[in-house]
N, C-alpha and C positions, 0 to 999 in steps of 0.2 A: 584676570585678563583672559577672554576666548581670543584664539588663533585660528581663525579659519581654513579647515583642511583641504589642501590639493591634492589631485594624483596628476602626475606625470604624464605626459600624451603616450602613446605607443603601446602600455602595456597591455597585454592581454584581458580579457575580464576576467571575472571571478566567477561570474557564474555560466555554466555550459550549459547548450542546448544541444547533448549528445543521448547516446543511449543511458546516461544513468538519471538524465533528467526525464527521462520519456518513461523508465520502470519508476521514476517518484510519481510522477504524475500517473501512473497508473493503479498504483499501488492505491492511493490519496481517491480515486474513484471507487475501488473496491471496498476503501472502508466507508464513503460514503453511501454505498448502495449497502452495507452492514447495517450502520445507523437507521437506515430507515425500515428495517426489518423488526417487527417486534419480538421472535426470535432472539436474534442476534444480537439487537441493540442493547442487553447487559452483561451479556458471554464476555469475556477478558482475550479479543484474540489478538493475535501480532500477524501484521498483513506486511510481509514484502512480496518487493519482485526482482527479478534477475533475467535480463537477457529475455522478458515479455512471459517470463514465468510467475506464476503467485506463488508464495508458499503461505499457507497459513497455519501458524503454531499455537498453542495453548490449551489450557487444560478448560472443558467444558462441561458443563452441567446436565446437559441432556446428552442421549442419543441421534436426535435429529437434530442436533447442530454441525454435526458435519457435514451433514447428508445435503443441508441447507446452503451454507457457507460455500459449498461446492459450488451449489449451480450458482449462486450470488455471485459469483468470482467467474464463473464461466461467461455470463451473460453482460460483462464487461467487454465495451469495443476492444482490443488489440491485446487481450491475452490468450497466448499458445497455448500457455498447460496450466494446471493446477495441482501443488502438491501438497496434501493435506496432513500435516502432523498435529492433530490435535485429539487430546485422550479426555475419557469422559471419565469423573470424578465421582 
């Protein structure tokens, strides 16, 4: 037997449209504009963001993947900084 589920009038949502939704959605760009990079598009990076900052961490295969990844992350609308923790292997 399905029970069709309610929620309750009043309660809050679950999902926010604050600053931690605005650094996913940012973050979610930067690795879009990664993928489309032929560079980039096989590197192994991990793209956050914090407070309109990138960080991007992981271990890389070239030299110029940082160097790259940089400005790709730069040339994103609404990021402040870029902090680049990634080591070439």
């Amino acid at each position: 037997m399905t029970y069709p589920w309610s929620f309750p009038e009043g309660l809050p949502s679950l999902f926010h449209d604050g600053p931690v939704a605005h650094d996913t959605r940012l973050a979610c760009r930067v690795v879009e504009q990664m993928n489309r990079d032929p560079l980039l598009r096989r590197e192994r990076i991990c793209v956050e963001a914090q407070n309109r900052v990138v960080i991007l961490e992981g271990r890389v295969t070239s030299a110029d993947v940082p160097t790259r990844a940089r400005v790709l992350a730069w040339a994103v609308p609404g990021v402040h900084d870029v902090n680049v923790r990634l080591h070439v292997i």
